[in-house]
matplotlib code that plots the C-alpha trace (Angstrom):
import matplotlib.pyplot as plt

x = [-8.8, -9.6, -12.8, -15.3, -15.5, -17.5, -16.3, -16.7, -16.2, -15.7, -15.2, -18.6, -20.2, -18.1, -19.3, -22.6, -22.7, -20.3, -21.9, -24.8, -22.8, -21.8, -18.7, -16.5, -13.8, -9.9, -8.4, -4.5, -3.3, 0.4, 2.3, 5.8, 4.0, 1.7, 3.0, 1.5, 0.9, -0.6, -3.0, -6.1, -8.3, -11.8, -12.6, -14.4, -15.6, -13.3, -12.3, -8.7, -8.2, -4.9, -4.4, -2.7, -2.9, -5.0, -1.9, -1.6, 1.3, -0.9, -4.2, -2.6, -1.2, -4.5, -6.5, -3.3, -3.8, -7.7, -7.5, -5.1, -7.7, -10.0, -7.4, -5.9, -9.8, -10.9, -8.4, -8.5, -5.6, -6.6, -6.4, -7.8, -11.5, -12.1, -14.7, -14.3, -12.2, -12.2, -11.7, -11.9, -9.8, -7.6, -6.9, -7.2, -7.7, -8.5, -11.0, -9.9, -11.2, -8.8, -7.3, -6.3, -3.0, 1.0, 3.4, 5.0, 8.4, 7.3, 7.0, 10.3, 11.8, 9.6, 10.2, 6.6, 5.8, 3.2, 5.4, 5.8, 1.8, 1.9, 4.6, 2.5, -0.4, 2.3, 3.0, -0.5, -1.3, 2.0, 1.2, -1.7, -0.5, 2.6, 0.0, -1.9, 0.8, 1.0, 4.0, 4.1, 6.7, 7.7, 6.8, 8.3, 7.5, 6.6, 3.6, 2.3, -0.3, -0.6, -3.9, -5.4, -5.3, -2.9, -3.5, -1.4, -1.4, 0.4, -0.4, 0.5, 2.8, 1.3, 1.4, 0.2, 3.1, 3.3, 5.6, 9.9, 8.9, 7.5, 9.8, 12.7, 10.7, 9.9, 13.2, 13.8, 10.7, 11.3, 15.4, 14.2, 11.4, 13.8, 16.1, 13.6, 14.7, 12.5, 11.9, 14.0, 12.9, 13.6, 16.0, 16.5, 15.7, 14.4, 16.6, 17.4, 14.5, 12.0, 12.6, 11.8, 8.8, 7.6, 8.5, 6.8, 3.5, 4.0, 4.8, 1.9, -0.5, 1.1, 0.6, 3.1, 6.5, 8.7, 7.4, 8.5, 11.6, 12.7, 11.8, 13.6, 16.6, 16.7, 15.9, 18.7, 21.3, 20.4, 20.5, 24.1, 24.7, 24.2]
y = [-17.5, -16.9, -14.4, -14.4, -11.6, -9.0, -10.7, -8.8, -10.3, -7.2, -3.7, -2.6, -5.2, -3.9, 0.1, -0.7, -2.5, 0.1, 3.2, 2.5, 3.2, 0.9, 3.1, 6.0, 8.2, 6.7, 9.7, 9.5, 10.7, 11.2, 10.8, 9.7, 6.4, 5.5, 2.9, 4.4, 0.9, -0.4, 2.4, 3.6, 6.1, 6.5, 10.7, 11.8, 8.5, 8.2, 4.4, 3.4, 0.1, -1.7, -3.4, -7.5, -9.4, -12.7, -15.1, -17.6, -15.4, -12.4, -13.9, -15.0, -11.8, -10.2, -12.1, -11.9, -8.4, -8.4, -10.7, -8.4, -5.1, -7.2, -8.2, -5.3, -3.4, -5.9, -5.0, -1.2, -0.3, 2.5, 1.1, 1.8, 0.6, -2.5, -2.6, -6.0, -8.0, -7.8, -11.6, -11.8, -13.9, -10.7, -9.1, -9.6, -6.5, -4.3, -1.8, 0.5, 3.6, 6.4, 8.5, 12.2, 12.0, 12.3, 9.7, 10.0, 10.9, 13.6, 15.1, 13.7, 15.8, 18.7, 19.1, 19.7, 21.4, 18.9, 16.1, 15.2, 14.7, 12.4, 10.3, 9.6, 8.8, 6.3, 4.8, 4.4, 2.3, 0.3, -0.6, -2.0, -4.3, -5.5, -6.1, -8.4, -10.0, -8.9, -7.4, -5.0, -6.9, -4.1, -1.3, 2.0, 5.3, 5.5, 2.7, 5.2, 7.8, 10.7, 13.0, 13.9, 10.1, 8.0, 5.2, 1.7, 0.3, -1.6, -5.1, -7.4, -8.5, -8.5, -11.1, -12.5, -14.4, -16.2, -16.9, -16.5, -15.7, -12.7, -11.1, -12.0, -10.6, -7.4, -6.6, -6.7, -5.0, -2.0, -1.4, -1.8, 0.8, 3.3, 2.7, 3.1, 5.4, 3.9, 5.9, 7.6, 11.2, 11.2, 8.9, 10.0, 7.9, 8.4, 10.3, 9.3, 12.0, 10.6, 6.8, 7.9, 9.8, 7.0, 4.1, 5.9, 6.2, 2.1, 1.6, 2.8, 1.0, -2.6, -4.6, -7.9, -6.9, -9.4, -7.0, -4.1, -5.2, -6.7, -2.8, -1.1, -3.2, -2.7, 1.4, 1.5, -0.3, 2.0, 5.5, 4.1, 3.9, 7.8]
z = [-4.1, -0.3, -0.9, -2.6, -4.9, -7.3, -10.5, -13.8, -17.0, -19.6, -18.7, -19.6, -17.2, -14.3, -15.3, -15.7, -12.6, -10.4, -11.8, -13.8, -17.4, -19.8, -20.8, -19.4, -20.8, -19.5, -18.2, -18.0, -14.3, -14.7, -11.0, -10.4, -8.7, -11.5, -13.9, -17.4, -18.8, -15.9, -14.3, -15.8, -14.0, -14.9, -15.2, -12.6, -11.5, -8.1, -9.7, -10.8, -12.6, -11.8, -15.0, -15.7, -18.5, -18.0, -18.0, -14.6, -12.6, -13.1, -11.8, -9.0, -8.2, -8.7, -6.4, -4.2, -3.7, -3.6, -0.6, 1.1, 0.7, 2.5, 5.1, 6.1, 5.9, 8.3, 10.9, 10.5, 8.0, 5.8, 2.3, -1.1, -1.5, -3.4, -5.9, -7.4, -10.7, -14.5, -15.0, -18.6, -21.6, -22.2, -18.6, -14.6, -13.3, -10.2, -9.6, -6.6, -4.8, -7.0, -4.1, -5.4, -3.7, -3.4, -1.9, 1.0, -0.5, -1.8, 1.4, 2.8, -0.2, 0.2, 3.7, 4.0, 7.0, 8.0, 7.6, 11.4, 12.0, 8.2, 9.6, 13.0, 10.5, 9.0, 12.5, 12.8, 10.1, 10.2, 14.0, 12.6, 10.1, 12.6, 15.3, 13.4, 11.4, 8.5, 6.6, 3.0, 1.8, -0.7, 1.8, 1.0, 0.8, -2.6, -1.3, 1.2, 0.2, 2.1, 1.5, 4.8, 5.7, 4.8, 2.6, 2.5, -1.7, -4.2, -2.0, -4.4, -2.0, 1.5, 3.6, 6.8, 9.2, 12.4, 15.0, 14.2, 10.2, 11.2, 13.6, 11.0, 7.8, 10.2, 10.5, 6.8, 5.8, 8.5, 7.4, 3.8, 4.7, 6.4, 3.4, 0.7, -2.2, -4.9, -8.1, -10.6, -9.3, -5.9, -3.8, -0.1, 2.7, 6.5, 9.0, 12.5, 13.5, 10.5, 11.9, 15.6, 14.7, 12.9, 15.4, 18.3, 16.8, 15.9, 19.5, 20.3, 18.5, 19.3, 22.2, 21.8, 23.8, 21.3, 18.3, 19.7, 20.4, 17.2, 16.3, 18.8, 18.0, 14.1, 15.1, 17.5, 14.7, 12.5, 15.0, 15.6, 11.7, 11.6]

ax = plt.figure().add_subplot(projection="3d")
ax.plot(x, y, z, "-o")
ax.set_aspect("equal")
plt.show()
């Protein structure tokens, strides 16, 4: 538990305390990247609770990806807000800024006629994270939200490495990235084009030369693969 956080002990506590009510209608946001049993979004409240049951695996996981908000806010990644944890007998939730928004993919299938300046957005943010060490570890575009900024979430799994462990998990994580086709809708990944456009704008915003060139070395294996 590597924070200290807002800890909430029933769902009524948490509204009271976030926005001065002690209940609020569950409105039901149906997206291709929700999962129904697991996201609840309060109407009109801009708050989404990221629902666990209250079993160890799931606590762990929770406070997992509280910690990692708080990381990656601290060095400039553009994540979802955190508001704090319902830590009760039944659950061990999240509450997080609700951001009114589309993935990535949806774009890449679209074709969307802003798609180069979103994927320079991408760069961004991933040069971020790879500058200060820390990898996704499920990172795809389905995790990416694009909404005039783009947003990094779903950090369960987001991790901070040093030395030879991050330059090998960053080549995984970035041909696992490329690759992504998550989701039963849509299933296409990055082309040579998509890969550069995003690459570049990571280049830019890292300053370690070995980083770089584990990317550049993973991006040229795969522009040879097309």
């Amino acid at each position: 538990m590597k924070y200290k956080h807002c800890v909430y002990v029933s769902e009524s506590e948490a509204l009271k305390e976030l926005l001065g009510v002690s209940e609020l209608k569950i409105e039901r946001i149906y997206r291709p990247y929700h999962h129904e049993n697991r996201v609840r979004v309060y109407a009109d409240s801009g708050i989404v609770k990221k629902k666990r049951h209250s079993g160890h695996q799931s606590i762990v996981k929770t406070y997992r990806e509280a910690n990692s908000h708080i990381d990656l806010n601290r060095i400039g990644v553009t994540v979802p807000k955190l508001f704090g944890i319902l830590h009760s007998e039944e659950e061990c939730s999240l509450f997080l800024e609700y951001i009114d928004s589309l993935p990535l993919t949806w774009y890449i299938v679209k074709n969307d006629p802003n798609l180069h300046h979103h994927l320079k957005l991408v760069g961004t943010e991933l040069g971020k994270m790879f500058e200060h060490g820390f990898l996704h570890g499920d990172l795809t575009s389905y995790h990416i939200l694009v909404n005039g900024k783009v947003h990094i979430f779903d950090l369960e799994t987001t991790r901070k490495y040093n030395g030879d462990e991050f330059f090998n998990r960053l080549a995984i994580e970035w041909e696992g990235f490329i690759n992504s086709t998550q989701g039963r809708r849509w299933k296409i990944p990055f082309n040579k084009e998509q890969e550069e456009i995003v690459f570049e704008s990571v280049r830019e915003n890292i300053t370690t030369r070995p980083t770089i060139k584990v990317l550049e070395k993973v991006v040229m294996k795969n522009n040879n693969s097309f």
